[in-house]
C-alpha positions as CSV (number, residue, x, y, z in Angstrom):
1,X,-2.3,-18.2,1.5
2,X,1.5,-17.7,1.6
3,X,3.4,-15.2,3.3
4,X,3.9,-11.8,2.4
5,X,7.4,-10.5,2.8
6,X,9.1,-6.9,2.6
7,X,10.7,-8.3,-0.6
8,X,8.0,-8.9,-2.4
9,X,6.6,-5.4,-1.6
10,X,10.0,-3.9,-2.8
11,X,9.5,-5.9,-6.2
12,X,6.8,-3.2,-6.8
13,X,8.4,0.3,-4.7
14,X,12.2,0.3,-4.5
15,X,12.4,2.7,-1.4
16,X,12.2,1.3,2.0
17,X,11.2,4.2,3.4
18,X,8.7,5.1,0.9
19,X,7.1,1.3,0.8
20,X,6.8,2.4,5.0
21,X,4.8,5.5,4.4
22,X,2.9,4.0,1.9
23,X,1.3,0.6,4.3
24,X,1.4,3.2,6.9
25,X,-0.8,5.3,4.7
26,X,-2.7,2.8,3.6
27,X,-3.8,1.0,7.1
28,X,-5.2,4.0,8.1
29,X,-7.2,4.6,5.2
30,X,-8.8,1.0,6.1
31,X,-8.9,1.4,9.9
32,X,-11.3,4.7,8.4
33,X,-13.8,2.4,6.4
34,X,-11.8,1.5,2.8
35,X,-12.6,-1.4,1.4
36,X,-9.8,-4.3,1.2
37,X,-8.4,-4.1,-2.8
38,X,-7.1,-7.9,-1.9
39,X,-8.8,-10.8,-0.8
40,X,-7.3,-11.7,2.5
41,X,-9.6,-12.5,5.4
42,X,-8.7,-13.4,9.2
43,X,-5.4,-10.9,8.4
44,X,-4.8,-7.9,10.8
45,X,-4.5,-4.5,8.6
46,X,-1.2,-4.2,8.0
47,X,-0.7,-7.7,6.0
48,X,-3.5,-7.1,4.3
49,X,-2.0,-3.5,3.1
50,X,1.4,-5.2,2.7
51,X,-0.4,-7.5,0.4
52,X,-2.3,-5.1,-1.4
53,X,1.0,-3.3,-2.4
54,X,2.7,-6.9,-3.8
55,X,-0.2,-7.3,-5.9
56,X,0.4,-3.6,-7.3
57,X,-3.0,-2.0,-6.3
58,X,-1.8,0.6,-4.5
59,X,0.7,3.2,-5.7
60,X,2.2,6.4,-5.0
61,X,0.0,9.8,-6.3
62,X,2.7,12.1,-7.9
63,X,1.5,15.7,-7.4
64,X,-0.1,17.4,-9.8
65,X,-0.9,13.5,-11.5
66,X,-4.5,11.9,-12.2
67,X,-5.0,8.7,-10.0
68,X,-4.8,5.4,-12.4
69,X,-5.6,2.9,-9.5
70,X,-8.1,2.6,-7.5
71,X,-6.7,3.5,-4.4
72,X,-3.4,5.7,-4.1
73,X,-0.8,7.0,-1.4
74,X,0.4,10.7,-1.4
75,X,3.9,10.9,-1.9
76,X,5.9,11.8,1.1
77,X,7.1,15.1,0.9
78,X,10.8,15.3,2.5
79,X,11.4,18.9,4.1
């Protein structure tokens, strides 16, 4: 399987920062028991989450919005 890079990720979420929040987010919900939305065996957590945002199935939840993936992210709320 080829390599998955930070600008493939961005393709889908513009923001650094928010693309960040959003693996970050999403390893733990794996490293907790979710299932893998990509197939990608023998990868450690965070390529596998990296990955799963490239292939757009995981996005951000706007508040107040209905989920329309399977899995989503809570957007980061700046303060």
């Amino acid at each position: 399987m080829a390599r998955i890079t930070v600008e493939d990720c961005l393709k889908r979420i513009p923001n650094r920062f928010m693309l960040v929040h959003m693996a970050d987010k999403r390893v733990r919900q794996i490293r907790e028991g979710s299932e893998y939305l990509v197939n990608a065996p023998k990868n450690e957590d965070i390529v596998i989450s990296l990955r799963e945002i490239a292939a757009g199935k995981v996005s951000v939840k706007k508040p107040g919005a209905e989920p329309e993936v399977e899995a989503t992210v809570e957007e980061v709320e700046s303060t």
